[in-house]
Structures are given as structure tokens and as C-alpha cells.
N, C-alpha and C positions, 0 to 999 in steps of 0.2 A: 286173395288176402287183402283186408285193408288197413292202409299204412299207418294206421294213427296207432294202431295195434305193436306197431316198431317197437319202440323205448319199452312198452311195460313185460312184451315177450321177451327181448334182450335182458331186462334187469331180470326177470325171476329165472332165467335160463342161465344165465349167468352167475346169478350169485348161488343156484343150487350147485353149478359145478366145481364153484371156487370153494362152498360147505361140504363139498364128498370129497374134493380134492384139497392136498395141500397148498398147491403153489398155486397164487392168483395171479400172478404176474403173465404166468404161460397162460392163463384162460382170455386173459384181457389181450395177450400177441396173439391169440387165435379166433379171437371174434371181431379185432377193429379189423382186419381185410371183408369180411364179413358184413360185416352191418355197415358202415359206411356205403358203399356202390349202392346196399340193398335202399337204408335212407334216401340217398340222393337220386335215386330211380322212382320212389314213393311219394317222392317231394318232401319227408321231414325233417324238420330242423338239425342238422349236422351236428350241434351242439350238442342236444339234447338226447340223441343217439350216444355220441361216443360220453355226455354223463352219466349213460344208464350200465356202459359198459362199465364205466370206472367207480359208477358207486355198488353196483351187484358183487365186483370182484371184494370191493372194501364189504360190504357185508357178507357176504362166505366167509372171509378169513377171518373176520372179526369174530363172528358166530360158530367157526370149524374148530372142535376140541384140541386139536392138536394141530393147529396153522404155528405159525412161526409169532404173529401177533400174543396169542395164547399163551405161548409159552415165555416169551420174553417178559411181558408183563405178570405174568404168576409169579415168573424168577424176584423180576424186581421190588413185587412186596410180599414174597418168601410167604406164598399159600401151592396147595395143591395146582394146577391147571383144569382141572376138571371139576374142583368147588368153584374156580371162579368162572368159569365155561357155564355150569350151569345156573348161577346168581344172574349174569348178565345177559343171556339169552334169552328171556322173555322182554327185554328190553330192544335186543337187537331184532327179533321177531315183530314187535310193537311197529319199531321206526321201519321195519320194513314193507311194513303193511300201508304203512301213511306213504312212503315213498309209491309203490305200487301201484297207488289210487292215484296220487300228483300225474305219474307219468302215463296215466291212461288218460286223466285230464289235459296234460299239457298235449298228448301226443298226437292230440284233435284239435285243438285249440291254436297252437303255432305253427 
């Protein structure tokens, strides 16, 4: 395996499971024991390991139809969840893709 591969396998491994799942909190407790050791065995950046954890988890739920995010903010300007789910999903996909390429760059790089 090579380590530079860390962060960007983390973020999309991560945010798909926070997108099939509701809870990103539990995905994010179950992968820092995880990717941490695996980072610091690799040599990369600690940092930039546990941001890939915390920004994948933030995009799954941001992106997941029925997360907790979703539906709060629907409530609060009184629209379906599911018209605003899919208005800002090809946005939340957009920023995902730029993120994905950053941490395949950085994840060599630092």
C-alpha cells in the first residue's frame, strides 16, 4: 500500500459511509483508532489523516437524504428534505471531488 494514498482512501471511504448511514459521529469514532496508527506507520501527516476523517464524515451527512443535518435545516426554512437534498447535492458532490483531488495532492506532498 502506499501511504500517500491514506487521506484520500479515508475521505471517500468515509464519507460514503456517513452517505448510506445516518450517524456520522459513529463513523468518525470508528475510523480515528483506525487511520491514525495506520498514518503514523506510513509517516503521513496526522493532521491531515484525522481532516480527511472529519471532513468525509461532514460530507456524507451533509449529502445523506435523511441525516440529521437534512432535516433540521429543511425544518428551519419549511421545504420538503428531499427537494433540498437533491438542489444541493451536486454541489456537495462538486466540493467533494475538489476535496478528493487536494488530499491525493497533499497526501504526497506533506
Amino acid at each position: 500500500m502506499i501511504g500517500g494514498l491514506i487521506p484520500v482512501i479515508t475521505f471517500i471511504v468515509v464519507g460514503l459511509m456517513s452517505f448510506a448511514g445516518m450517524d456520522f459521529w459513529a463513523v468518525m469514532i470508528l475510523f480515528f483508532p483506525i487511520v491514525v496508527p495506520l498514518s503514523e506507520h506510513f509517516g503521513i501527516n496526522l493532521y491531515l489523516a484525522m481532516g480527511s476523517i472529519v471532513s468525509g464524515a461532514t460530507f456524507g451527512g451533509h449529502a445523506c437524504f435523511f441525516s440529521d443535518q437534512m432535516l433540521m435545516s429543511s425544518a428551519s426554512v419549511q421545504i420538503r428534505a428531499t427537494d433540498e437534498a437533491v438542489a444541493l447535492l451536486p454541489y456537495a458532490v462538486m466540493a467533494a471531488v475538489v476535496t478528493a483531488v487536494l488530499y491525493l495532492i497533499f497526501g504526497f506532498v506533506l
